[in-house]
N, C-alpha and C positions, 0 to 999 in steps of 0.2 A: 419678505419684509424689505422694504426700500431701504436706503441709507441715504439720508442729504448733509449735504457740509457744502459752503460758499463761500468764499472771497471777495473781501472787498473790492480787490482789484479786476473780478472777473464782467468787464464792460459797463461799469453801472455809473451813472450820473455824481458830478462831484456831492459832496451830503453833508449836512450840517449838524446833525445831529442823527439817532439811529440806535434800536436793539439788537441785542445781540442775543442767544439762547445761555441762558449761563449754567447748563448744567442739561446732561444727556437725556433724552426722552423719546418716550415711545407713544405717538399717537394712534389710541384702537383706531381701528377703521370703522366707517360710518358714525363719528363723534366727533367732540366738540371740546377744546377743555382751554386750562388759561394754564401757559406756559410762565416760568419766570423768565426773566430777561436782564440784562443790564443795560442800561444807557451808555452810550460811546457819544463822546461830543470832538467835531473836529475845529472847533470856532467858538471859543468862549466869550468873547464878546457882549454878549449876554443880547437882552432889547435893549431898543433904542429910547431916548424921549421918556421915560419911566413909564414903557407898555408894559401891559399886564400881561406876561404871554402863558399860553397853555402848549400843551404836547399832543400829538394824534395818531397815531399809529395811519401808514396808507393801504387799503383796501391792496390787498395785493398776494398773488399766487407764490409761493414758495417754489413748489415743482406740481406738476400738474394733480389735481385734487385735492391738496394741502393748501388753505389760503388764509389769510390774517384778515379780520374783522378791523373794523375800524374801531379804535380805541381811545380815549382817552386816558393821555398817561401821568400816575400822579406825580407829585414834584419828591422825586428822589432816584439815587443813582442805581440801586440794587435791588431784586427781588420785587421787578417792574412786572405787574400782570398784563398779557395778553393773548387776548383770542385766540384761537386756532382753529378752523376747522377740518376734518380728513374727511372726504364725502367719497372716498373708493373704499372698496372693502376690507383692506389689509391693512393692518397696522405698519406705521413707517415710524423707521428710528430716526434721530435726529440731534445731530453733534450739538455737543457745546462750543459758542464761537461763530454757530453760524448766523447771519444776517438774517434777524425775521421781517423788520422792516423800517426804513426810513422814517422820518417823523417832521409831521409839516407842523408850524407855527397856525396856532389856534387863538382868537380870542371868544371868548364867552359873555353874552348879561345873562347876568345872574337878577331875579329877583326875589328879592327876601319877605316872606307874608307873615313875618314872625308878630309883628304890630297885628296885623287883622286879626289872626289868630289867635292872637289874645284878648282882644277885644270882643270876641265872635263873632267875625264877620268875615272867617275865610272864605275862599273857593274853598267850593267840593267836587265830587262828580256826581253826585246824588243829583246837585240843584244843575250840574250842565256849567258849572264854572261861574255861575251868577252870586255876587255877592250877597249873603243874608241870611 
């Protein structure tokens, strides 16, 4: 079984925000699971201009066959879900504390079909997304 643990300070780009693994885990080999995390923020500042900002987790390798899925993260500091996947055969342990992955500023449209939908006249996939 592997063991991984990282630091912050081991070469990585200044970060603005970032997960952390908040609590020991063992990922089987050849799977997939949603770890928790905590949020670390080094810049609270917040946005700018009243943007609406979102959180994303960055596609990104842990240690070699261990990698984080691109995520979006919801708006709170603890028991933050995300991805993981182990595509080698062994199961790898994995400290609490270590860096799962940085987190880039996201914005999102959203649109709401809550009107059509009520009216009957959402998209579906039956009609191919055609109104009616």
């Amino acid at each position: 079984m592997d063991i991984v643990t990282n630091s912050a300070a081991e070469g990585r780009q200044p970060w603005c925000r970032r997960v952390i693994l908040q609590d020991d885990a063992v990922i089987p080999g050849e799977s997939e699971m949603d770890l928790s995390t905590l949020m670390l923020y080094s810049d609270l500042s917040g946005p700018k201009n009243n943007e609406l900002l979102n959180w994303v987790t960055e596609n990104r390798e842990v240690i070699p066959g261990v990698s984080v899925s691109k995520t979006v993260i919801p708006d709170r500091d603890k028991d933050v879900p995300v991805r993981i996947i182990n595509v080698t055969k062994n199961p790898v342990a994995v400290k609490a504390g270590t860096v799962i992955s940085d987190l880039d500023s996201a914005q999102f449209n959203v649109w709401y079909r809550t009107k059509l939908h009520h009216q009957g006249k959402g998209n579906s996939v039956r009609n191919g997304g055609r109104r009616g």
